[in-house]
MILODREN-758752 format. One record per residue (C-alpha): residue number from 0; residue in one letter; y, z, x. Coordinates in pm, whole numbers, plus 50000, padded with zeros to 5 digits. Layout:
% residues N
+-----+------+-------+-------+-------+
| pos | code |    c2 |    c3 |    c1 |
+-----+------+-------+-------+-------+
| NUM |    A |     Y |     Z |     X |
...
+-----+------+-------+-------+-------+
//
This chain:
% residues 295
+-----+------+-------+-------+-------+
| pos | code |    c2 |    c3 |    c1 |
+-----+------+-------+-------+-------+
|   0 |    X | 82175 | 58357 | 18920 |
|   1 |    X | 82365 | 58264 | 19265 |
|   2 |    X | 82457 | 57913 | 19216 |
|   3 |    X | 82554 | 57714 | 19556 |
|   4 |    X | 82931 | 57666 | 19570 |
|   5 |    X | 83160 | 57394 | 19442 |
|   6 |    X | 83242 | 57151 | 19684 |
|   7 |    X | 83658 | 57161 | 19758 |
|   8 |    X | 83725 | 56786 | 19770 |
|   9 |    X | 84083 | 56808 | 19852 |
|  10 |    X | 84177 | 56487 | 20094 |
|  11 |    X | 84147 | 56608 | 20426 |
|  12 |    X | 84173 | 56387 | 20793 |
|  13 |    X | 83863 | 56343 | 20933 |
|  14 |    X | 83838 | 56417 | 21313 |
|  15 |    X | 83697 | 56172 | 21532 |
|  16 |    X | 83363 | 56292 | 21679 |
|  17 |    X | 83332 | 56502 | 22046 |
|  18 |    X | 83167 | 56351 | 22314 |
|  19 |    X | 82869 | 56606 | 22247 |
|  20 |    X | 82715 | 56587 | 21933 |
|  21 |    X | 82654 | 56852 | 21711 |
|  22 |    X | 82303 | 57063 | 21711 |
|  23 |    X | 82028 | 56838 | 21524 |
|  24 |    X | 81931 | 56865 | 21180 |
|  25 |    X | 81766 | 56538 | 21150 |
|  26 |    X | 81557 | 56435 | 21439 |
|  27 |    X | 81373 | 56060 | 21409 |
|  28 |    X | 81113 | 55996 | 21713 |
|  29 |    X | 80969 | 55677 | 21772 |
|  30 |    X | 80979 | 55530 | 21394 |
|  31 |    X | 80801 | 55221 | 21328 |
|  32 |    X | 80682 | 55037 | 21021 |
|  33 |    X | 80508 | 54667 | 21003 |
|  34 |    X | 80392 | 54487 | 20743 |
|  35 |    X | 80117 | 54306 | 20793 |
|  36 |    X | 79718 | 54295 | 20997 |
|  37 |    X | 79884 | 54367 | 21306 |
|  38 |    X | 79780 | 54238 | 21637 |
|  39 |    X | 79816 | 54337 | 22019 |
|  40 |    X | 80080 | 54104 | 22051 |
|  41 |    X | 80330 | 54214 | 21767 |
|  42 |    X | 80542 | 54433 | 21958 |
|  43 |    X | 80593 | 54186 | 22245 |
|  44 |    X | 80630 | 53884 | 22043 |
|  45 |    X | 80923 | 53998 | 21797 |
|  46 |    X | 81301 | 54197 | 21873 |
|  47 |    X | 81564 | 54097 | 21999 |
|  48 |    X | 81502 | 53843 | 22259 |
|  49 |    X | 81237 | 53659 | 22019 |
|  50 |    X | 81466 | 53641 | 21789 |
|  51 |    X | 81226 | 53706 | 21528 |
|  52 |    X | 81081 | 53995 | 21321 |
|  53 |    X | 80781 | 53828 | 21243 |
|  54 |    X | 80456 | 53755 | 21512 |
|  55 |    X | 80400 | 53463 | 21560 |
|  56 |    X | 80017 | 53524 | 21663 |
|  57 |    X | 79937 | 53684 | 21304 |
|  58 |    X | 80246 | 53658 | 21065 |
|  59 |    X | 80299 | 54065 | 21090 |
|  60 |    X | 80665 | 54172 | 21009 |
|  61 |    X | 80796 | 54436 | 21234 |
|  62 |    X | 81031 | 54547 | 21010 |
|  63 |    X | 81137 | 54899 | 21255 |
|  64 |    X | 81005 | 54935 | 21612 |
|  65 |    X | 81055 | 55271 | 21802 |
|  66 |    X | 81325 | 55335 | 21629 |
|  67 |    X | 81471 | 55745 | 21726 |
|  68 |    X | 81817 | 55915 | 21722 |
|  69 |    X | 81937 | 56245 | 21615 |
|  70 |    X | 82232 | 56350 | 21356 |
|  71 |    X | 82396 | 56663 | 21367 |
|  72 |    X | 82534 | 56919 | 21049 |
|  73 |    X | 82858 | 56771 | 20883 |
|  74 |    X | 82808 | 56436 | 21106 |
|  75 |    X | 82767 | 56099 | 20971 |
|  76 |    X | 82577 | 55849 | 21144 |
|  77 |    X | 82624 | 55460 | 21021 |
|  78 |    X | 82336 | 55196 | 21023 |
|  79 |    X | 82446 | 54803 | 21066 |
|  80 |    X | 82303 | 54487 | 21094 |
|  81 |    X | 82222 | 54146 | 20892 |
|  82 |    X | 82001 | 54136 | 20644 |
|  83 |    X | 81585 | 54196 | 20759 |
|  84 |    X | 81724 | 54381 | 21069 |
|  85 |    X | 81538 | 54677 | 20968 |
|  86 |    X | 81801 | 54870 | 20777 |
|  87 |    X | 81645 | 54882 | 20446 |
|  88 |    X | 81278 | 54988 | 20595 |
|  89 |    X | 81456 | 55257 | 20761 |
|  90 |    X | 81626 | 55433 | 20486 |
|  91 |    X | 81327 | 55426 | 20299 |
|  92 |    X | 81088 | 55587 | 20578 |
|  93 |    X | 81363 | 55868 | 20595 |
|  94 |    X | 81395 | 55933 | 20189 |
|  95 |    X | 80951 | 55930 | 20225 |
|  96 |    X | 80932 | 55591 | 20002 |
|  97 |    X | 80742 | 55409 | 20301 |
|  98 |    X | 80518 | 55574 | 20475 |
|  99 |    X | 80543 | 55469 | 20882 |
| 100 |    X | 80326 | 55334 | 21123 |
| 101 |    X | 80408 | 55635 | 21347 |
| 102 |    X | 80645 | 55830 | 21436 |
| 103 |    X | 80840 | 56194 | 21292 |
| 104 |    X | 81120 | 56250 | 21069 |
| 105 |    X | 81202 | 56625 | 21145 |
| 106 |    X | 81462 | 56804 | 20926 |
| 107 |    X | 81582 | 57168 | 21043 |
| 108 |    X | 81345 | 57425 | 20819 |
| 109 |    X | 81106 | 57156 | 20688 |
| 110 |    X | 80931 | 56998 | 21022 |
| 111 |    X | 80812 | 56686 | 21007 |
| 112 |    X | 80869 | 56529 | 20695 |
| 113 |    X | 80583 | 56303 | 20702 |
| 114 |    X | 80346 | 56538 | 20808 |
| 115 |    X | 80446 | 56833 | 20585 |
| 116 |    X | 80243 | 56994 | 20315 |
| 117 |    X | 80524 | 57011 | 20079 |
| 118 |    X | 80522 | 56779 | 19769 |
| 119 |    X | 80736 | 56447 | 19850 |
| 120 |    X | 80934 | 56475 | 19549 |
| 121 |    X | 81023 | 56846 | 19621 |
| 122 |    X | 81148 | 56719 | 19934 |
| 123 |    X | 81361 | 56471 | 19820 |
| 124 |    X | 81521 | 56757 | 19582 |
| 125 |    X | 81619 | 56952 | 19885 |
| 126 |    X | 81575 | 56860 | 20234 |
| 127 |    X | 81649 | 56471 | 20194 |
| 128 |    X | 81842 | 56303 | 19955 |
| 129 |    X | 81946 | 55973 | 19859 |
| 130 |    X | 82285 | 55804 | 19677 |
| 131 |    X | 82098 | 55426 | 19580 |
| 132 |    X | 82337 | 55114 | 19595 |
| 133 |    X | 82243 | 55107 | 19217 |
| 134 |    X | 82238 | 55379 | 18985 |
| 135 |    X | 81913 | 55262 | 18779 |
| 136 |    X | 81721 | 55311 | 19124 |
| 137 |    X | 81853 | 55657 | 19124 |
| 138 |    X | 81666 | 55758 | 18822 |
| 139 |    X | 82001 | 55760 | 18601 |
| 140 |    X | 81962 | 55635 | 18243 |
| 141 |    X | 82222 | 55420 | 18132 |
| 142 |    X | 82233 | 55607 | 17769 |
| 143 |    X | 82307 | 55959 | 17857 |
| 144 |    X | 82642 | 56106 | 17933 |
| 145 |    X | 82765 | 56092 | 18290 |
| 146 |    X | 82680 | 56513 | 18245 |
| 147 |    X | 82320 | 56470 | 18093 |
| 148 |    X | 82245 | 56282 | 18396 |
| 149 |    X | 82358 | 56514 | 18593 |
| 150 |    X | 82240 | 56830 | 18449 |
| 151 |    X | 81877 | 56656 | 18412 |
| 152 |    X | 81869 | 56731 | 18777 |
| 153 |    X | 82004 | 57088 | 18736 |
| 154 |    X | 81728 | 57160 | 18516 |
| 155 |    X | 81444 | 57020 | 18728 |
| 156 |    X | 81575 | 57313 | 18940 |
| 157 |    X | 81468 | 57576 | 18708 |
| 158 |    X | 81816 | 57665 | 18575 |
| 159 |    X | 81727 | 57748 | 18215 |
| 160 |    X | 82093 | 57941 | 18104 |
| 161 |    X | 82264 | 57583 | 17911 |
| 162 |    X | 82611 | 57796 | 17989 |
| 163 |    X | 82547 | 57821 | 18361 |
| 164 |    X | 82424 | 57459 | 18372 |
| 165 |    X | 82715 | 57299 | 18165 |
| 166 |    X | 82965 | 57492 | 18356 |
| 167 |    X | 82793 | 57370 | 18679 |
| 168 |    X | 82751 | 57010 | 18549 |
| 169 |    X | 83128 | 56971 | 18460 |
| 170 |    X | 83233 | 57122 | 18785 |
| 171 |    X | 83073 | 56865 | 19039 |
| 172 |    X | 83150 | 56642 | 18841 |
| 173 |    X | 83561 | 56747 | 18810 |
| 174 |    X | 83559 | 56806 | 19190 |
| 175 |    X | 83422 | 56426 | 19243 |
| 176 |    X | 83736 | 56299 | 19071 |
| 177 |    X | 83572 | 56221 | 18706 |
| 178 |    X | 83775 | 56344 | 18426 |
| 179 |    X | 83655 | 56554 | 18174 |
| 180 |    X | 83765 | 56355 | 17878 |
| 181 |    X | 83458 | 56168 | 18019 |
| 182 |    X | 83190 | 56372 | 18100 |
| 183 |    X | 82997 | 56349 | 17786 |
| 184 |    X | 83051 | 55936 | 17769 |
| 185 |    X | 82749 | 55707 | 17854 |
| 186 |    X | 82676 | 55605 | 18177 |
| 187 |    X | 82664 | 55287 | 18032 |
| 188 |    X | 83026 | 55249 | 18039 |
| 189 |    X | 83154 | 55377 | 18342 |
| 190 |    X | 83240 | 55149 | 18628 |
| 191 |    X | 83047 | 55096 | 18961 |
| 192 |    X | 83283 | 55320 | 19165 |
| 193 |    X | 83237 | 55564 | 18879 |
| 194 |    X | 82862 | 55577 | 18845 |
| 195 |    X | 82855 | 55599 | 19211 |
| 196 |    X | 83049 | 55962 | 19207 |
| 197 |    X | 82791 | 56038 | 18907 |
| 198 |    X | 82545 | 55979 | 19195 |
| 199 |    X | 82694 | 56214 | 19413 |
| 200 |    X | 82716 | 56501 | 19182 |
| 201 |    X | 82354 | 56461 | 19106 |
| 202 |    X | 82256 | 56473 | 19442 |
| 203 |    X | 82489 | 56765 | 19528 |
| 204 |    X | 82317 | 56989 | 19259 |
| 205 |    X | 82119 | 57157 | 19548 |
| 206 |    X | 82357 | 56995 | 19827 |
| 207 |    X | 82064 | 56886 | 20085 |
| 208 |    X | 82002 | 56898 | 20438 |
| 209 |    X | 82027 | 56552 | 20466 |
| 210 |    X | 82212 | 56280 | 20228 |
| 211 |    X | 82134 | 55905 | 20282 |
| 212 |    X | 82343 | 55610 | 20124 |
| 213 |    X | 82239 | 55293 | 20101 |
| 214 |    X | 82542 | 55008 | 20031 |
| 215 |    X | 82740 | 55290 | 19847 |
| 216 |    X | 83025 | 55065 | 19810 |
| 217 |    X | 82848 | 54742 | 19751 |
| 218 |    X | 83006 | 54536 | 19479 |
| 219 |    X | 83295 | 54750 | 19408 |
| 220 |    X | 83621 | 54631 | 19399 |
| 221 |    X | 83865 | 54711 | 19721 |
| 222 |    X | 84083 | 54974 | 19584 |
| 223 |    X | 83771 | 55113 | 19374 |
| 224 |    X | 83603 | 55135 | 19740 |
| 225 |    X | 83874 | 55302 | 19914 |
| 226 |    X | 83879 | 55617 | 19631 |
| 227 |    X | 83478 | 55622 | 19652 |
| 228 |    X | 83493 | 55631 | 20016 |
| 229 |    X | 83757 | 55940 | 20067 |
| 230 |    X | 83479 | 56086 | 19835 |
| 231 |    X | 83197 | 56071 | 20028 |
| 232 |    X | 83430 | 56150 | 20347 |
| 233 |    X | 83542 | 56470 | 20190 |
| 234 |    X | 83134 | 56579 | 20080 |
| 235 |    X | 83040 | 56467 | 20446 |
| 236 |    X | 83304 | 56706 | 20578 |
| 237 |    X | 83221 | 56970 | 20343 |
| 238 |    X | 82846 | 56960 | 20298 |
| 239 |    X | 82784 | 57042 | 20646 |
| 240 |    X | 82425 | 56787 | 20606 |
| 241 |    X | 82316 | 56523 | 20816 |
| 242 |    X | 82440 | 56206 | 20682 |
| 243 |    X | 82325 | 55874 | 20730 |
| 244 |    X | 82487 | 55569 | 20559 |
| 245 |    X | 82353 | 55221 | 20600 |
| 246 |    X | 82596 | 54958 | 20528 |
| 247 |    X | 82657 | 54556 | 20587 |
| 248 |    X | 83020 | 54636 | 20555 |
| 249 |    X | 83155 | 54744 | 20887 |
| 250 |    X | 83466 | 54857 | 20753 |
| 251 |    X | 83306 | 55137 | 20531 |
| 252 |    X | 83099 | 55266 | 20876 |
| 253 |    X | 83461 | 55260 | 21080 |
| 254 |    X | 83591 | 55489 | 20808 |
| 255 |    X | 83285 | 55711 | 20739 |
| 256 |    X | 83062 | 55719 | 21049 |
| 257 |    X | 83100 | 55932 | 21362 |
| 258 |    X | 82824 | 55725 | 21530 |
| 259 |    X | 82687 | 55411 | 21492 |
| 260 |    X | 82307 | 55248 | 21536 |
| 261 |    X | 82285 | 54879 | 21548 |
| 262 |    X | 81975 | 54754 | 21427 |
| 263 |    X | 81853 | 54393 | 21514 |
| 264 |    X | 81469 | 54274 | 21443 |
| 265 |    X | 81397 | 54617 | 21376 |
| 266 |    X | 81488 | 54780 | 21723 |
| 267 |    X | 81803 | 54989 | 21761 |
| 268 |    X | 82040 | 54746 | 22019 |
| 269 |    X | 82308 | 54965 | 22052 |
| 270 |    X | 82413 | 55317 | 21992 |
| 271 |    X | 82694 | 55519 | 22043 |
| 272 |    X | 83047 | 55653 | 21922 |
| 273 |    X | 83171 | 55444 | 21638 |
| 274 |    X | 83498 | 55380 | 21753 |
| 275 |    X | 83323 | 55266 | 22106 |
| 276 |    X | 83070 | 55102 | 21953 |
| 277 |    X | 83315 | 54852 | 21719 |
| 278 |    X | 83577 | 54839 | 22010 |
| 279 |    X | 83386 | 54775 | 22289 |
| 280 |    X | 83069 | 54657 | 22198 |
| 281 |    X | 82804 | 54598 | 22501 |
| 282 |    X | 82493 | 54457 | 22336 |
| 283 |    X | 82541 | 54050 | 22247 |
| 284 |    X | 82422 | 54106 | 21919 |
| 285 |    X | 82683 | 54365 | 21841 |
| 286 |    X | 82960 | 54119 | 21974 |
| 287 |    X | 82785 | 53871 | 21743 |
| 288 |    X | 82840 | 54090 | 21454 |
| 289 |    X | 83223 | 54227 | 21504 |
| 290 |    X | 83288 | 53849 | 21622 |
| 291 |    X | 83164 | 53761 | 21251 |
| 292 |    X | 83392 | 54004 | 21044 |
| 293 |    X | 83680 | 53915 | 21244 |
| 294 |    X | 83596 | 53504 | 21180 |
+-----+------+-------+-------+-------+
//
């Protein structure tokens, strides 16, 4: 059995990203998702410059409007904004746990995710994966060992030889800085930063084409949050997927995010290179929100 290789998670200095982006493997066109009966007026009557996400003609929630932009292999896009700006609707369309208005989610070798014939949760195994801000949400179970967890995964796979699998298991899980003294200790009693990295090694067991976080470091204590965040910098570098990570914090998409999309009312407001973006912001409501962490 060919097994896909151990990530090397060595620290290593991110570079900044080229002016060019890198050749697509996620491609989202013209997302949108509303909640609600809908009326002619919705899209007109909500965003930015109504300062509202819900119509006031028939109470519909446009929770993501024409929402599109493109990440390349090994780039990391972040996703900001206040809470109902859209983020949460859009992570969801992407891992195929909402189901959009209109609109494509096209990952490299799979097509359009939302059209394709291929069993959702097969999907999410391979082509699009996601690290939750809570490990229950994940699927984890509090009562198994941080390798259980992991190797449930494995074996969903069709890996069948226990060798193979253990030797896997304790591997990703060695490489994401969790010793093995604790590999067969309950979930239950690791810390947040630690069940996060059990998170990761679960999703690496078939490293996808593209890995979503949501909040990864939500919670955590600062120095907890900068070790969990060199983590996911190093599988980002070395994973060569798409990664999008969607994030209230703007500090955690300045470290981890080559780009940046600004969601406001569920419409993108600004979009560019991150270091750009949180320097020289353009859009008022961007201002608004770098003005606010700086307060």
């Amino acid at each position: 059995m060919t097994t896909a290789p151990i990530l090397a998670l060595a620290p290593a200095a991110r570079p900044r990203a080229s002016l060019l982006p890198p050749p697509p493997v996620l491609q989202v066109r013209g997302l949108s998702r509303s909640f609600g009966p809908g009326c002619r007026r919705c899209a007109d009557l909500t965003g930015h410059a109504a300062g509202t996400s819900a119509c006031p003609s028939c109470g519909t929630v446009v929770a993501v409007h024409e929402v599109s932009f493109e990440v390349g292999a090994g780039e990391v896009l972040g996703v900001v904004g206040e809470s109902g700006s859209g983020k949460t609707t859009l992570l969801r369309s992407l891992h195929l746990d909402e189901t959009p208005d209109r609109g494509q989610v096209e990952v490299l070798g799979y097509g359009d995710l939302l059209t394709s014939r291929t069993p959702r949760s097969e999907l999410r195994r391979s082509a699009v994966v996601m690290v939750h801000q809570n490990a229950l949400a994940a699927g984890l179970s509090p009562a198994l060992a941080a390798e259980s967890n992991v190797a449930e995964r494995l074996l969903h796979t069709g890996v069948r030889d226990l060798a193979q699998v253990r030797e896997r298991v304790a591997a990703l899980l060695t490489a994401l800085d969790i010793p093995a003294a604790r590999h067969q200790d309950a979930l239950s009693t690791f810390s947040g930063g630690m069940k996060q990295r059990v998170q990761l090694a679960r999703a690496l067991v078939e490293p996808p084409s593209v890995l979503l976080l949501d909040e990864p470091t939500t919670g955590l204590d600062p120095s907890v949050q900068a070790g969990l965040l060199e983590a996911v910098q190093d599988v980002a570098d070395r994973l060569g997927a798409a990664t999008v990570v969607v994030s209230h914090d703007l500090g955690v998409v300045e470290v981890l995010a080559d780009r940046v999309v600004v969601l406001h009312h569920g419409r993108v407001v600004e979009h560019g290179l991150t270091d750009q973006v949180l320097e020289d912001p353009q859009h008022p409501y961007t201002q608004l929100l770098i003005s606010s962490r700086l307060a």
